[in-house]
C-alpha positions in Angstrom: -82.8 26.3 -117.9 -85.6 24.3 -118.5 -88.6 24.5 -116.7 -92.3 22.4 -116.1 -95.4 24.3 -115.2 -94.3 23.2 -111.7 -90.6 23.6 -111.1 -87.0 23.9 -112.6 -85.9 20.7 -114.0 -82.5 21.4 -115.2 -79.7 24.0 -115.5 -77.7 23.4 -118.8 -74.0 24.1 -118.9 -73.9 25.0 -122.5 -69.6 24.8 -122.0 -70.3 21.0 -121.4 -73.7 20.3 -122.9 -73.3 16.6 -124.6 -75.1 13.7 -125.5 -73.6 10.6 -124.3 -74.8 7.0 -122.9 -74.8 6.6 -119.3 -71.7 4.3 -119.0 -69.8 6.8 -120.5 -70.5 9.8 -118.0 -70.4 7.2 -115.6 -66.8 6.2 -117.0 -66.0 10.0 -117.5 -67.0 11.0 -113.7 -65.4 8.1 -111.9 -61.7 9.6 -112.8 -63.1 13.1 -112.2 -65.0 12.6 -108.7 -62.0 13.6 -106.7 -61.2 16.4 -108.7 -61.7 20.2 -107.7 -59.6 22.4 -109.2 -57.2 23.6 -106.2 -53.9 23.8 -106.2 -53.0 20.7 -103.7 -55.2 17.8 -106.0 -55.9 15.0 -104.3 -54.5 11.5 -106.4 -56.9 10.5 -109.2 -58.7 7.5 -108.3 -57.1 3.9 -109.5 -57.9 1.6 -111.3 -60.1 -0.3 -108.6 -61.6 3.1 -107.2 -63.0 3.8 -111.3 -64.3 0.0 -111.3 -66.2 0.7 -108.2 -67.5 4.1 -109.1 -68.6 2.2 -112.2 -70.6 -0.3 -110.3 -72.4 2.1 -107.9 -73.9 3.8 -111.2 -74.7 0.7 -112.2 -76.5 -0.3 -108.8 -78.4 3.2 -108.5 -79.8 2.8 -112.3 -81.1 -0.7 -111.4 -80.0 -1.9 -114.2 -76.4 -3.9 -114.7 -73.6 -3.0 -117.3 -73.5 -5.3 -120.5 -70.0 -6.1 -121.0 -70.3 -3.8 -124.0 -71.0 -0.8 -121.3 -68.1 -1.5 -119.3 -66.0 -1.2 -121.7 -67.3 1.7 -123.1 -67.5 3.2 -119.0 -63.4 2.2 -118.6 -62.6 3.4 -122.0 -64.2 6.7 -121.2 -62.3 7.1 -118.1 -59.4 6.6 -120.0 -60.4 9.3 -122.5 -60.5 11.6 -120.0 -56.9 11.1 -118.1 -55.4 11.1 -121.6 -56.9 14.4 -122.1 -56.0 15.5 -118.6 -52.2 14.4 -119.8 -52.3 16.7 -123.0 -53.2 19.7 -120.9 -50.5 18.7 -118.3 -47.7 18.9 -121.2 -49.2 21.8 -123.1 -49.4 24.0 -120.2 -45.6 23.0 -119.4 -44.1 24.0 -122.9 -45.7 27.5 -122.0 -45.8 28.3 -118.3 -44.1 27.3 -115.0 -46.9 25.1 -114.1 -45.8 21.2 -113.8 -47.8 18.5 -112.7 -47.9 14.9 -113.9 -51.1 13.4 -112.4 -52.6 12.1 -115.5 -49.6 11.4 -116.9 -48.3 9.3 -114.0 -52.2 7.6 -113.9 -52.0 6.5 -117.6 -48.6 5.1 -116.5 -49.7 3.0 -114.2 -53.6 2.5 -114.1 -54.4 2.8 -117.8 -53.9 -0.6 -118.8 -55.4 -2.2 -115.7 -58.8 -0.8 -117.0 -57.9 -2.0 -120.5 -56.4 -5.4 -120.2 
């Protein structure tokens, strides 16, 4: 935790603790918005719904993405279906569980964000 004279500032998830620029958690969270772990997952966002996400961030900090940014932000979102995929197949080859969500994403939104 960290804490002012005043109040608590912060709660630290030391599991996820990272340093990163804003257009990549902002890339990273607009493919994971949706997501809550249950059973029936709603669809990831596409590619339009990350490119929006992208652009509220951008509104809220008051400060535009450089083109740099953006594609750092749509690369990030990439990074983390891709990921998703990996843990989709791994878990597969050793249990009963079988979803394709990423897998089916990267398919067909991956290189609408990368183009």
């Amino acid at each position: 935790m960290r804490l002012t004279p005043a109040a608590l500032v912060a709660v630290y998830d030391w599991d996820s603790i990272g340093v990163a620029s804003e257009a990549m958690v902002a890339g990273h969270a607009a493919t994971t918005w949706r997501t809550t772990g249950e059973t029936a997952m709603a669809p990831a966002p596409d590619a339009g719904e990350v490119e929006r996400f992208i652009a509220s961030v951008a509104r809220a900090r008051g400060t535009p993405f450089s083109a740099l940014e953006w594609d750092v932000a749509r690369a990030a979102a990439v990074s983390v279906m891709t990921y998703s995929a990996r843990c989709e197949h791994a878990l597969e080859q050793r249990t009963p569980w079988r979803r394709t969500r990423s897998r089916d994403w990267l398919r067909t939104q991956a290189g609408l964000l990368l183009a």
